[in-house]
C-alpha positions, -999 to +999 in steps of 0.1 A: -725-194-314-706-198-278-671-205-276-673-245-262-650-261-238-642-293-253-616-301-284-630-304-321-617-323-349-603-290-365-568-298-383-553-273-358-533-289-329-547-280-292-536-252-271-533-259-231-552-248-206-583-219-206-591-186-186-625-169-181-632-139-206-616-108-191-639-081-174-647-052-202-633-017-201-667-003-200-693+013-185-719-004-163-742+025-165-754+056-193-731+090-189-712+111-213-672+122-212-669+159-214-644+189-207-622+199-231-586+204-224-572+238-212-546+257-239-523+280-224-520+312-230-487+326-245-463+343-225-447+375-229-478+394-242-468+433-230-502+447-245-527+464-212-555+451-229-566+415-217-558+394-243-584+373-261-587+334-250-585+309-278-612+294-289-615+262-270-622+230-296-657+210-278-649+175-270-665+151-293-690+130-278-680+093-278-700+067-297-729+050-267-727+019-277-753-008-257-746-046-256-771-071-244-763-095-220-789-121-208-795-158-214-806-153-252-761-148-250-737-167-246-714-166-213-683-144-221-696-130-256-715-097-243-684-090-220-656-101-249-676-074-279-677-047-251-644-052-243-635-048-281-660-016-286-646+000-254-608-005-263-586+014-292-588+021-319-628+028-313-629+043-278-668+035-273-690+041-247-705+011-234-734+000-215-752-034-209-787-041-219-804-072-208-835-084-179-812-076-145-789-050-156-795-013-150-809-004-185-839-028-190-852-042-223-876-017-228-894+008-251-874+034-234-834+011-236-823+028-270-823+065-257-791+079-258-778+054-279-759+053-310-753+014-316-772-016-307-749-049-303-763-084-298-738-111-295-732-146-298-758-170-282-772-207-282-787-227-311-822-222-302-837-190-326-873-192-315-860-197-276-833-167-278-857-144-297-884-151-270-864-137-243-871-100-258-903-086-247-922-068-278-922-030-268-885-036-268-884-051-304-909-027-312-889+003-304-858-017-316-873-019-351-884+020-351-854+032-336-835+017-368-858+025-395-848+059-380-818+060-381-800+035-351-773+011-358-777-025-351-746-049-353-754-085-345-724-112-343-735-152-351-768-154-329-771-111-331-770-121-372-798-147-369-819-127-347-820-097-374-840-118-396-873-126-395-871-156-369-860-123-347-862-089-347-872-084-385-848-061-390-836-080-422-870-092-443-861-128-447-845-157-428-818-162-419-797-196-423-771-210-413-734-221-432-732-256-416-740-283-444-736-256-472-720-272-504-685-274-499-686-259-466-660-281-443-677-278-414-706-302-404-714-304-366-720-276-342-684-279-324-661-249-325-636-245-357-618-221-373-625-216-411-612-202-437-630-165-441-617-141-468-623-103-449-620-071-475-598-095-499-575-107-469-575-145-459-580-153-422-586-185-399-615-171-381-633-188-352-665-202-359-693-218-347-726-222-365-725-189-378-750-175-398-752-174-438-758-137-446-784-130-474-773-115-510-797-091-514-790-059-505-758-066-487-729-040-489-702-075-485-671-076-464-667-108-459-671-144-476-669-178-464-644-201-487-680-212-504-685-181-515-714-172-492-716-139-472-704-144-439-702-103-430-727-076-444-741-045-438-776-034-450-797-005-447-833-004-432-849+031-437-825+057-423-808+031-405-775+006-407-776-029-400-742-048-399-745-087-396-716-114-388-718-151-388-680-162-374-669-146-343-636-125-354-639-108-319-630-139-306-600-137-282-567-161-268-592-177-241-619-187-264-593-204-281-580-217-255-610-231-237-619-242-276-581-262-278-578-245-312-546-223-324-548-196-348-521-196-367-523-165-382-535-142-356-560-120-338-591-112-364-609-081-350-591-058-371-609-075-404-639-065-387-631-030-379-643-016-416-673-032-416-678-019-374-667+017-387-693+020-413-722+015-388-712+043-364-720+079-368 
């Protein structure tokens, strides 16, 4: 659920040396973009009469997206998915949700917002979900039966269910000791995930095993077991992860793991683009 700084026993050969999570492109606080840009009139226009401006197209408003960040996360993981959100090809608006930042867990944290993120965290369910006061899970579970967007990633997964948030009407286990899964301990690996029919060594650790029922899949662990989902509560979208394909060069690094085959967050992009408006 956090990337760890020690070598595993994963068959891929260690990578030197680690740097801290870079600092998000993001927001630190709510606000819109607007203003639309300018077109110019044509030139040459000989008629007396003041010609007609074009029409000027509205700027879209971005996608708010708000990310926890707090001790129910991991160090890095809040900072590494707002950094992905807030970069091409989404373009997101972010802000951080959490006990001492500027938007507070409270009934009031989801206005304004279009997506609710919670990342990675520890290995302690009851302790992480105890960190959330209940007007906020309250208004967390209302604001998605109405419509919101929730997108948890390994601990954000396990927190939907109903150990959590409840968003998701069941618990929520994990892969590690599944039949046939190669992974036994809680160190980090990578494993093989197939994403949309495409292969990928995806970083991993003690992600979630994502209930069949009523999942729309986009991802399955080489056991066959959902390992990226989305489901639908009331008017609302729930998307679920157990790996961490938003994992970046220095969680591998810290990690001593090498991805052979490349960067992952583009195998979650789908599965991210069906949650937003």
């Amino acid at each position: 659920m956090w990337p760890m700084d020690h070598a595993t026993t994963d068959q891929r050969s260690p990578a030197a040396g680690a740097s801290s999570c870079r600092p998000p492109a993001c927001a630190t606080r709510r606000g819109f973009l607007t203003g639309a840009a300018l077109v110019p009139v044509a030139a040459g226009l000989t008629s007396c009469a003041s010609p007609t401006p074009p029409a000027q197209q509205p700027t879209p408003r971005p996608t708010v997206a708000a990310v926890y960040r707090g001790s129910a996360g991991c160090d890095g993981c809040a900072e590494t998915l707002a950094e992905r959100l807030a970069g091409a090809p989404l373009h997101m608006e972010v802000t951080f949700v959490g006990p001492d930042e500027e938007v507070a867990l409270d009934a009031g944290a989801l206005d304004g917002i279009d997506l609710y993120v919670q990342p990675g965290g520890g290995d302690d369910i009851p302790a992480a979900a105890a960190e959330f006061p209940a007007p906020f899970v309250e208004a967390l579970q209302e604001w998605v039966r109405g419509g919101g967007r929730y997108l948890g990633v390994c601990m954000g997964a396990y927190l939907a269910g109903n150990d959590g948030f409840g968003l998701i009407p069941r618990q929520i286990d994990g892969e590690v000791g599944a039949p046939g899964f190669p992974v036994v301990d809680s160190a980090d690996h990578l494993v093989a995930v197939t994403w949309d029919g495409t292969r990928r060594w995806t970083y991993f650790q003690e992600g979630a095993r994502l209930p069949e029922r009523g999942a729309v899949v986009h991802a399955r662990y080489e056991t066959g077991d959902i390992a990226a989902a989305r489901y639908v509560l009331g008017q609302g979208r729930i998307g679920l992860i157990g790996p961490h394909p938003e994992a970046d060069s220095t969680w591998l690094k810290g990690s001593g793991l090498i991805d052979e085959d490349g960067d992952d967050w583009a195998y979650a992009l789908p599965l991210v683009r069906q949650l937003v408006p």
